[in-house]
GUTORFI-701049 format. One record per residue: x, y, z of N, C-alpha, C in turn; residue in one letter. Coordinates in steps of 0.001 Angstrom, whole numbers, plus 500000, padded with zeros to 6 digits. Example, Ala and Ser with C-alpha at 12.3 -4.5 7.8 and 13.67 -1.06 7.14 Angstrom:
2
513190494310507800512300495500507800513200496700507800A;512850497750507080513670498940507140512900500030507870S;
// end
This chain:
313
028142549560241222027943550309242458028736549658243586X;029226550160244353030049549730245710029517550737246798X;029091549772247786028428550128249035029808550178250185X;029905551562250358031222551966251077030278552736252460X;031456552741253262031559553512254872032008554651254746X;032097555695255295032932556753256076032775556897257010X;033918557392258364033506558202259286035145558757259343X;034540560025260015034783561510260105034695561640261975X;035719561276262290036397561862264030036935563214264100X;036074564319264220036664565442264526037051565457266070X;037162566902266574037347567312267503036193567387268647X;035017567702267544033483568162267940032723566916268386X;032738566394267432031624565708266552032250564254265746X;031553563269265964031589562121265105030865561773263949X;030887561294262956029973561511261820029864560098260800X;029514559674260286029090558410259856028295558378258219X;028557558461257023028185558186255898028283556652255450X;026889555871254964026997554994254366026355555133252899X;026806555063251994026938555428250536027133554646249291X;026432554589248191026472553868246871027306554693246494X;028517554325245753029169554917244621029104554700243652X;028886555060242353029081554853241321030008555664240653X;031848555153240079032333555924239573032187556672238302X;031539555507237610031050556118236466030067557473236072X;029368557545236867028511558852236746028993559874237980X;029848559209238598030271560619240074029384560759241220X;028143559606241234027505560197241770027470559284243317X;027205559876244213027393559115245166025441559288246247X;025202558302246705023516558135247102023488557671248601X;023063558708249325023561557995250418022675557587251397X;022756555918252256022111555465252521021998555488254039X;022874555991254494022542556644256080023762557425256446X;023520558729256873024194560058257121023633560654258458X;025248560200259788024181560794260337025763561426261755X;025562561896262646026040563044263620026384562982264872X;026911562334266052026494562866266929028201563227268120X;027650564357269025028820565251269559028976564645270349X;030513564104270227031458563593272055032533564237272097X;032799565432272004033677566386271931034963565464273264X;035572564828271535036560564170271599037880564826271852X;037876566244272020038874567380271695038915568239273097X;037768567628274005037781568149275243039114568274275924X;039502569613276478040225569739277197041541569366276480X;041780569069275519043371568873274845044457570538274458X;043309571382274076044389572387274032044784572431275551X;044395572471276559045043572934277671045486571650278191X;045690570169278066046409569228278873047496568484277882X;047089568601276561047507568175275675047536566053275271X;046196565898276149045646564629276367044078564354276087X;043704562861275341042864562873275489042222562585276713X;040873563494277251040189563167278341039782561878278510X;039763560712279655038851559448279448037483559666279417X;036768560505279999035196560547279867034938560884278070X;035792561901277149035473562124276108035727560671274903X;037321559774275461037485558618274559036091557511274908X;035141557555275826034376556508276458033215557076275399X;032959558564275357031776558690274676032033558498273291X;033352558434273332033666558116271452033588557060271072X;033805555876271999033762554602271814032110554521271789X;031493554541272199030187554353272409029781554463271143X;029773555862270539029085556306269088029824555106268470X;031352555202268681031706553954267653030791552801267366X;030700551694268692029998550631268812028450551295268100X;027686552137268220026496552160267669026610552690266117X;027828553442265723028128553062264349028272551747264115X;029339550846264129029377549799263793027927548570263659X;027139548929264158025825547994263898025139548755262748X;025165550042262482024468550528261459024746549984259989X;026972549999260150027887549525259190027225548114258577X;026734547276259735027118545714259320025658545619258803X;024804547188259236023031546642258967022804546883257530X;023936547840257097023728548336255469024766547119254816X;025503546603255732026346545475254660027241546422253580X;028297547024254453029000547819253619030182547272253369X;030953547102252503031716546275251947033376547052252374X;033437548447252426034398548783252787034165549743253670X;035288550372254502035578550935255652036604552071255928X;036354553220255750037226554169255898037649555075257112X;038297555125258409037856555598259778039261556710259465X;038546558228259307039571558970259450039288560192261067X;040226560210261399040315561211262603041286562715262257X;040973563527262904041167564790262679042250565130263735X;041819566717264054042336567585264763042326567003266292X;042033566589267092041853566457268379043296565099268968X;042929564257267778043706563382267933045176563175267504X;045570564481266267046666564540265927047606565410267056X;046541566150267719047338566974269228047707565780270003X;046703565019270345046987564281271445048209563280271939X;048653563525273170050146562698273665049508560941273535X;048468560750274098047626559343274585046942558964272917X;047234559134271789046316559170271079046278557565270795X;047305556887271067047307555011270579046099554897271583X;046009555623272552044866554705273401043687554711272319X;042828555503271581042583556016270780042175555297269400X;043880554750269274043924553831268177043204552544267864X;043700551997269281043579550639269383042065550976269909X;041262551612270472040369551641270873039386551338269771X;039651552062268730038441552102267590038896550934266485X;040531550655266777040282549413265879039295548072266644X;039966547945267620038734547203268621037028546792268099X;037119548176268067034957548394268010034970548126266415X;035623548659265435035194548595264002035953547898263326X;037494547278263920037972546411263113039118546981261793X;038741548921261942039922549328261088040424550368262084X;041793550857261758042685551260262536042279552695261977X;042268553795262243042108555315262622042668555525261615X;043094556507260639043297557232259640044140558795260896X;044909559198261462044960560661261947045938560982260471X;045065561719260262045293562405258576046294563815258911X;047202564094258229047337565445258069046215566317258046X;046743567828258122045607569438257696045421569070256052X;046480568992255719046490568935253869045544567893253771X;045418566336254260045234565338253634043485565886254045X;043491566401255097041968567081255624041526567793254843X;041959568596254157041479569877253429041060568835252165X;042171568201251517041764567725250295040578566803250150X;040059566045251248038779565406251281038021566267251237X;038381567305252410036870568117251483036611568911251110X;037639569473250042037810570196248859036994569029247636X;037357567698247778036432567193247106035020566571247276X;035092566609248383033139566421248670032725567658248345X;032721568482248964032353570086248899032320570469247307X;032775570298246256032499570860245166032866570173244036X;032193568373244465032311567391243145030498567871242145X;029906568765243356028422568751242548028283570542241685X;029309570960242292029545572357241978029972572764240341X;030728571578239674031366572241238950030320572618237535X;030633573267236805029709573680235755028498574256235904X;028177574705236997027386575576237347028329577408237333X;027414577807236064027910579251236008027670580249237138X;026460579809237777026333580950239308027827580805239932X;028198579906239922028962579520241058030669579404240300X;031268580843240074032211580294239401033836579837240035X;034613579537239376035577579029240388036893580441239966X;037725580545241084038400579164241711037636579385243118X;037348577848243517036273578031244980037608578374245834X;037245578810247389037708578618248234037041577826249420X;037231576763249855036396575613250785036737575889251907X;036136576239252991036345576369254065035579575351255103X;036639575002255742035973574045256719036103573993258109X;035419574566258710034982574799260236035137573925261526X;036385573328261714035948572336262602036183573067264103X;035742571691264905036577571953266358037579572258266734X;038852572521266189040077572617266868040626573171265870X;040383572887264102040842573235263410039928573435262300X;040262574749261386040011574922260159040844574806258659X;040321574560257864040940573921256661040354575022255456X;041515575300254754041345576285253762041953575169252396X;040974575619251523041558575077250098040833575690248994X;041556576146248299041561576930246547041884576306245647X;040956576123245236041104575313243767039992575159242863X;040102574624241798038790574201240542038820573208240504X;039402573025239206038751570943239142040070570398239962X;040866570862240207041946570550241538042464570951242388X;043035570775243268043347571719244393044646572379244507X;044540573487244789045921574634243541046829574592245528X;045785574656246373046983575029247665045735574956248927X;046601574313249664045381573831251028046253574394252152X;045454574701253390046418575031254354045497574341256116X;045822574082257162044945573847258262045409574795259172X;044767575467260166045373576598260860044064575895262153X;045262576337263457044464575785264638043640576951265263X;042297577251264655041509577660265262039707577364264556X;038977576219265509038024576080265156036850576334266287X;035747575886266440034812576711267641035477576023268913X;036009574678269191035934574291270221036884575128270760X;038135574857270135039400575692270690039038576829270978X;038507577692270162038699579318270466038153579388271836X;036437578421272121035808578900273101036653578467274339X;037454576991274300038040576747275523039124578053275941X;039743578382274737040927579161275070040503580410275436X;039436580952275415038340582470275569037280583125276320X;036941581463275831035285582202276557035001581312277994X;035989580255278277035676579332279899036514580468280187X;035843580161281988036547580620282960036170579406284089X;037337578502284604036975577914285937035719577043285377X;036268576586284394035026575399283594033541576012283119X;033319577319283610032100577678283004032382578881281693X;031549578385280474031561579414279484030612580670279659X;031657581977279633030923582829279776029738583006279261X;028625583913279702027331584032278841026631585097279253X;026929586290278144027444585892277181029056586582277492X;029776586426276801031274587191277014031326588448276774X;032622588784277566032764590612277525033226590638276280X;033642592079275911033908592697275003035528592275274670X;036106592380275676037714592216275742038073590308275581X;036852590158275726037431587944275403036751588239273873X;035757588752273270035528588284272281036697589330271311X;037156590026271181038761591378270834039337589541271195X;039904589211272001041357588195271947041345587220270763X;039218586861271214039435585630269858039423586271268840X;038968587451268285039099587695267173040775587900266780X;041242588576267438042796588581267010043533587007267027X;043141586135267625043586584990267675042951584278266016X;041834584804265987041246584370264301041994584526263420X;042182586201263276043039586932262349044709586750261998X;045269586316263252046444585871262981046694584439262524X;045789583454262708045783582454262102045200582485260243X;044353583644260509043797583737258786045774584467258225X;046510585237259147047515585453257902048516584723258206X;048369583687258766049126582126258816048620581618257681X;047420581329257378046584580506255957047015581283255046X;047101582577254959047310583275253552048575582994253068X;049626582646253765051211582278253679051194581390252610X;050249580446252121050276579010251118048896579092250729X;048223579961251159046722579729249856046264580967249732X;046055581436248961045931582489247986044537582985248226X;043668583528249184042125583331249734041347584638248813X;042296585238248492041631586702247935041234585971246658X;041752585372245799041641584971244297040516584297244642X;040024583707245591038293582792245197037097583507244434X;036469583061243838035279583838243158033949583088244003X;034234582291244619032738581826245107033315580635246304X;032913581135247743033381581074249126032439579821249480X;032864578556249354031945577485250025032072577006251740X;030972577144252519031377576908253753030731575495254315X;031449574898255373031462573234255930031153573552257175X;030494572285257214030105571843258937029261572475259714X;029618572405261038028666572507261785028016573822262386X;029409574484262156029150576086262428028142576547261511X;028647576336260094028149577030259010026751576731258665X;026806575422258987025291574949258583024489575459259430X;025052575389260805023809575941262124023603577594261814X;024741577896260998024064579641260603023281579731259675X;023072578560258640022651578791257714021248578418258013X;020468577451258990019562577362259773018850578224260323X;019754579529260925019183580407261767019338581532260563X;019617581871259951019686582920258430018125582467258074X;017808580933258008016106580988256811015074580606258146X;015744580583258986014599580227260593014221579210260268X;014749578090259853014136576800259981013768576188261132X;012146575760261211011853574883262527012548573868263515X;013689573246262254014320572420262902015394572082262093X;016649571255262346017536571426261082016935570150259844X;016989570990258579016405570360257365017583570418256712X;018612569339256843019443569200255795019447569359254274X;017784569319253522017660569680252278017804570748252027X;017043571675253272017350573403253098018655573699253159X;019410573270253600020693573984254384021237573746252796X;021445572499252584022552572021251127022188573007249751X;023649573562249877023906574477248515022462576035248950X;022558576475250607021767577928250678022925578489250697X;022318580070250301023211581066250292023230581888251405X;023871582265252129023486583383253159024828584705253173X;023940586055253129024504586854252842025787587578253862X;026689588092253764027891588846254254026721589246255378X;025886590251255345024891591182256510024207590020257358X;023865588887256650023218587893257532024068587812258606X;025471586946257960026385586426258527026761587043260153X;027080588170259407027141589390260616026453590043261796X;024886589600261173024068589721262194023712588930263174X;023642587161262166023648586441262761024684586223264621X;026090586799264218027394586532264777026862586800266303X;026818588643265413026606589810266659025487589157268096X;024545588461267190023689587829268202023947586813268738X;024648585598268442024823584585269098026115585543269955X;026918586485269721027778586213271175027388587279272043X;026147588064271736025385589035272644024654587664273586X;024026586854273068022851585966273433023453585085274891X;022419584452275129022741583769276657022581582463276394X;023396581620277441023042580386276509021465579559276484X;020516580106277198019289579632277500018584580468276233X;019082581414275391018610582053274246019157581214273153X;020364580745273290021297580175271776020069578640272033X;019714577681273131019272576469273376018099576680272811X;017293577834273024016260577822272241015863578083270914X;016988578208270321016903578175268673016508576839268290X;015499576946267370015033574931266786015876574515266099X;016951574657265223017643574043264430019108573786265129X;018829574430266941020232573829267067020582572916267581X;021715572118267559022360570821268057023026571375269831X;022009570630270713022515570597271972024108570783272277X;024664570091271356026304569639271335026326571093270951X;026176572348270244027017573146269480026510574569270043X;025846574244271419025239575569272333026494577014272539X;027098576532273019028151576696273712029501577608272875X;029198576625271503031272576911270785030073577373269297X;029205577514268974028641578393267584028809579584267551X;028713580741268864029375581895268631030579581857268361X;032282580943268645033008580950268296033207580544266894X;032514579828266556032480579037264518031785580325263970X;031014580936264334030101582254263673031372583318263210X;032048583288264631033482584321264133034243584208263410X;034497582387263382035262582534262251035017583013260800X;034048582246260622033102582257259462033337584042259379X;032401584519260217032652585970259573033933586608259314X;034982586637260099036562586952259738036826586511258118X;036612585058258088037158584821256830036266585434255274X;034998585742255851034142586609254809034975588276254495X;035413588431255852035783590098255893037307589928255146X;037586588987255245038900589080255050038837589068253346X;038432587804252496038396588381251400037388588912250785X;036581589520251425035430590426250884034305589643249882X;034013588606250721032915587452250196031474588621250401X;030830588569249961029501588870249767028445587676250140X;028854586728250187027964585213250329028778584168250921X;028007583436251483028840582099251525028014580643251368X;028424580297250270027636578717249495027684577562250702X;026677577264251471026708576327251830026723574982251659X;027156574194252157027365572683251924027628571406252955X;026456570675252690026325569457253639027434568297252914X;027863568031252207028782567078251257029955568185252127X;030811567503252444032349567557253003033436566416252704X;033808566956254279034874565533254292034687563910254248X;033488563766254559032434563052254728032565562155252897X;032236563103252724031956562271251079033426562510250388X;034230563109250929035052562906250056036217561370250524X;035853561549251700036384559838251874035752559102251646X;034214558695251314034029557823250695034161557399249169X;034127558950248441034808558442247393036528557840247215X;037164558495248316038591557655248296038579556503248833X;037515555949249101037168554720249572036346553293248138X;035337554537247469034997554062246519035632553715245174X;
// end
């Protein structure tokens, strides 16, 4: 067994897996998994910089990761960063910042190298299950960016296309720093066409129609999949591997971008951090259902998350 790290720097959200591996059986046990939003991605589509108030709250989670790291005595260390930081002009500040607090230098990964982590977290527990047949298509929901990948026991073609909740909502739904609530008819028409042309950007190198069974990531997906079974509060056991239907999906959507945000705050399973940009992740999510005529979408708490710790393990 090898007691490994991950963390996962999106755009949104910071994220933190500490984990037993065992290669021999595949299986990975994990010993603290856990979340929290410094929307590190603030304001970069429109300055093309990271904000200092957003790198200060990133450092912070860092430093209170790092005591969790040294409390489990994890032997290795994997720090990958995403979308927010591969935009960014300032991103060495960035660099050196988190080597500082944790001692390893940032990972800013490619879309591909993104997709393929979690093409393999997302469906190392999937395979040989006949409900669920392949070739999957993995979709992954982030802040700034989404990640498409098709494949079975490997990954046949991955693609990253820049539209995830944070972006769409900065680019859509603010006006003069406040997010509409809820938005007109004519901002939520832009993002959707702004969706759609990025879904036939993805179709250019991955093949989305051929999936037989549509797995969805993160934070969007999970917070729909929350409000699909009305959970009291978010239960990560419920959410991992639920199904929620095409009509859910849809209904779900229609309501979060009808809703106000003092209606979206009072849902129990949602994350303060994801008030705001879940009607934009809801859209995507549904576009990419309409697009290849998914009937379902397999949820999944295992992502990118676990798939760097197994490239770690």
């Amino acid at each position: 067994m090898t007691r490994v790290a991950a963390v996962d720097c999106g755009t949104n959200s910071i994220r933190l897996l500490v984990a037993e591996a065992d290669p021999e059986t595949g299986e990975l046990t994990d010993l603290d998994r856990r979340m929290m939003v410094v929307r590190l991605g603030q304001g970069v589509d429109r300055t093309g910089r990271l904000a200092p108030e957003a790198l200060e709250r990133t450092f912070a989670a860092c430093r209170e990761y790092a005591g969790i790291i040294k409390e489990h005595g994890a032997e290795r260390l994997r720090f990958v960063a995403t979308s927010a930081s591969r935009d960014a002009e300032n991103r060495d500040e960035f660099v050196r910042g988190v080597l500082d607090i944790l001692g390893v230098e940032p990972e800013v990964i490619t879309g591909d190298q993104e997709a393929e982590f979690s093409f393999t977290g997302a469906t190392k527990e999937l395979a040989g299950d006949d409900r669920l047949p392949e070739p999957y298509l993995v979709v992954d929901i982030g802040g700034g960016s989404t990640e498409f990948v098709v494949g079975d026991d490997h990954v046949r073609a991955a693609r990253s296309v820049d539209v995830g909740c944070v972006r769409m909502t900065e680019r859509h739904l603010v006006r003069d720093g406040v997010v509409s609530d809820p938005p007109s008819e004519e901002r939520i028409a832009a993002m959707r066409a702004d969706i759609e042309a990025a879904l036939d950007l993805a179709e250019q190198t991955v093949p989305l129609r051929e999936a037989r069974t549509l797995v969805g990531l993160a934070g969007s997906v999970t917070t729909v999949s929350a409000i699909a079974q009305g959970l009291p509060g978010y239960d990560s056991e419920a959410i991992h591997h639920s199904r929620v239907s095409y009509d859910r999906v849809r209904e779900i959507t229609e309501w979060l971008l009808r809703s106000t945000h003092a209606e979206r705050a009072a849902v129990p399973s949602m994350h303060p951090g994801r008030v705001d940009v879940i009607g934009a992740g809801a859209l995507v999510l549904l576009a990419i259902m309409e697009r290849i005529g998914a009937q379902e979408v397999v949820v999944s708490e295992h992502d990118i998350l676990d798939g760097i710790a197994w490239s770690v393990a």
